[in-house]
C-alpha positions in Angstrom: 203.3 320.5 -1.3 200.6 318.6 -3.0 198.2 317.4 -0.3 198.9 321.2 1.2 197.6 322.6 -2.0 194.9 320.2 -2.3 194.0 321.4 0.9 194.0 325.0 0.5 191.6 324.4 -2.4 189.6 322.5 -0.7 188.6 324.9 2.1 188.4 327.8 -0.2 185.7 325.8 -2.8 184.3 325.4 1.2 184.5 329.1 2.0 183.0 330.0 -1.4 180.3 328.2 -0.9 179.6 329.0 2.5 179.5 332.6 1.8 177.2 332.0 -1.5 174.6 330.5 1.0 175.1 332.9 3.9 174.5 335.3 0.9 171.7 333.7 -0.1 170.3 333.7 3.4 170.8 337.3 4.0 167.7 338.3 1.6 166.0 336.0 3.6 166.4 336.9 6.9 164.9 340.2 6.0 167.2 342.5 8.0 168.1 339.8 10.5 164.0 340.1 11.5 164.2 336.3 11.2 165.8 333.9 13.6 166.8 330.9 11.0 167.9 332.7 7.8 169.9 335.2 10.0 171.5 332.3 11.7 172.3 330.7 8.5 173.6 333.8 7.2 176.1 334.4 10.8 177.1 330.8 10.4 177.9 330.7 6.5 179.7 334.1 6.8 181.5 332.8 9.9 182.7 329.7 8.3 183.9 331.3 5.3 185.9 333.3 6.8 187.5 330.3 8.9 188.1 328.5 6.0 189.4 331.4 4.0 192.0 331.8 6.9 192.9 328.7 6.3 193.1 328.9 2.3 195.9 331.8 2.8 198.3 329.8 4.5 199.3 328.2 1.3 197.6 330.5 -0.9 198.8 334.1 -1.9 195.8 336.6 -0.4 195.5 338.3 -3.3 195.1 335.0 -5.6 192.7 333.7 -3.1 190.7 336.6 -2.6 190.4 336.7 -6.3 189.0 333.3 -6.6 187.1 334.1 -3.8 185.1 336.8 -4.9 185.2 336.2 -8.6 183.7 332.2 -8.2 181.3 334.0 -5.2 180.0 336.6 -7.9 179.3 334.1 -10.3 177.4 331.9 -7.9 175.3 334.1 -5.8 174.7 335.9 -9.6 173.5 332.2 -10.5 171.7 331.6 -7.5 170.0 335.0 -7.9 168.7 334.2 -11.5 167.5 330.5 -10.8 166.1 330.9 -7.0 165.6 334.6 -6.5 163.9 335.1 -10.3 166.0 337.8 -11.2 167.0 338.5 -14.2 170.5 338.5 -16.2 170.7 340.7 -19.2 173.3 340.2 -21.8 175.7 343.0 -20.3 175.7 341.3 -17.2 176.0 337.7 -18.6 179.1 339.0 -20.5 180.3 340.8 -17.3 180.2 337.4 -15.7 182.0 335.4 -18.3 185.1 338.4 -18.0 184.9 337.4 -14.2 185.4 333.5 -15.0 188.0 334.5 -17.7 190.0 336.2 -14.7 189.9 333.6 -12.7 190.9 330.9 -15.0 193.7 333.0 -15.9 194.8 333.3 -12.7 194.7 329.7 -12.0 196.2 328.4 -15.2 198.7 331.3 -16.1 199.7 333.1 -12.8 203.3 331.9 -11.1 202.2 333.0 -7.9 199.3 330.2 -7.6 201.0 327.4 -5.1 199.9 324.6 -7.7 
């Protein structure tokens, strides 16, 4: 059940991540009017969702989805404020530290997480 586990985790850090940059490539690509940030975007939204398929065989869909999006806000918000030059104000900050609450409640208190 371990090495299952380990590997459910392991594609869905890889779907998060996927999706933040397909995210991040979606402003980019300006409407999908250019070729290489649209493709980046198809491609990180396509293998997120392969790997998120792949996270729910071990991992109850609504704990992964969770995780999913909640780690996804956090990092596109991140990548936003650092790359993007937009701005966090301290209702969102705190907004964003309620999201990583959630999840870390989820994964440290919930019975349902396969750990």
């Amino acid at each position: 059940m371990a090495s299952s586990a380990a590997a459910a985790y392991a594609y869905l850090g890889t779907a998060i991540i996927a999706e933040v940059i397909g995210t991040s490539a979606l402003k980019a690509s300006d409407s999908f009017t250019r070729l290489w940030p649209s493709l980046v975007t198809v491609l990180g939204y396509a293998l997120a969702f392969y790997c998120l398929s792949h996270t729910l065989k071990t991992i109850p869909t609504g704990v992964a989805y969770a995780i999913w999006s909640g780690v996804g806000i956090v990092l596109i918000s991140l990548v936003g404020w650092f790359w993007l030059g937009q701005r966090l104000d301290a209702p969102a900050l705190l907004g964003l530290g309620l999201i990583i609450a959630g999840v870390l409640v989820i994964n440290l208190f919930s019975k349902t997480v396969g750990h």
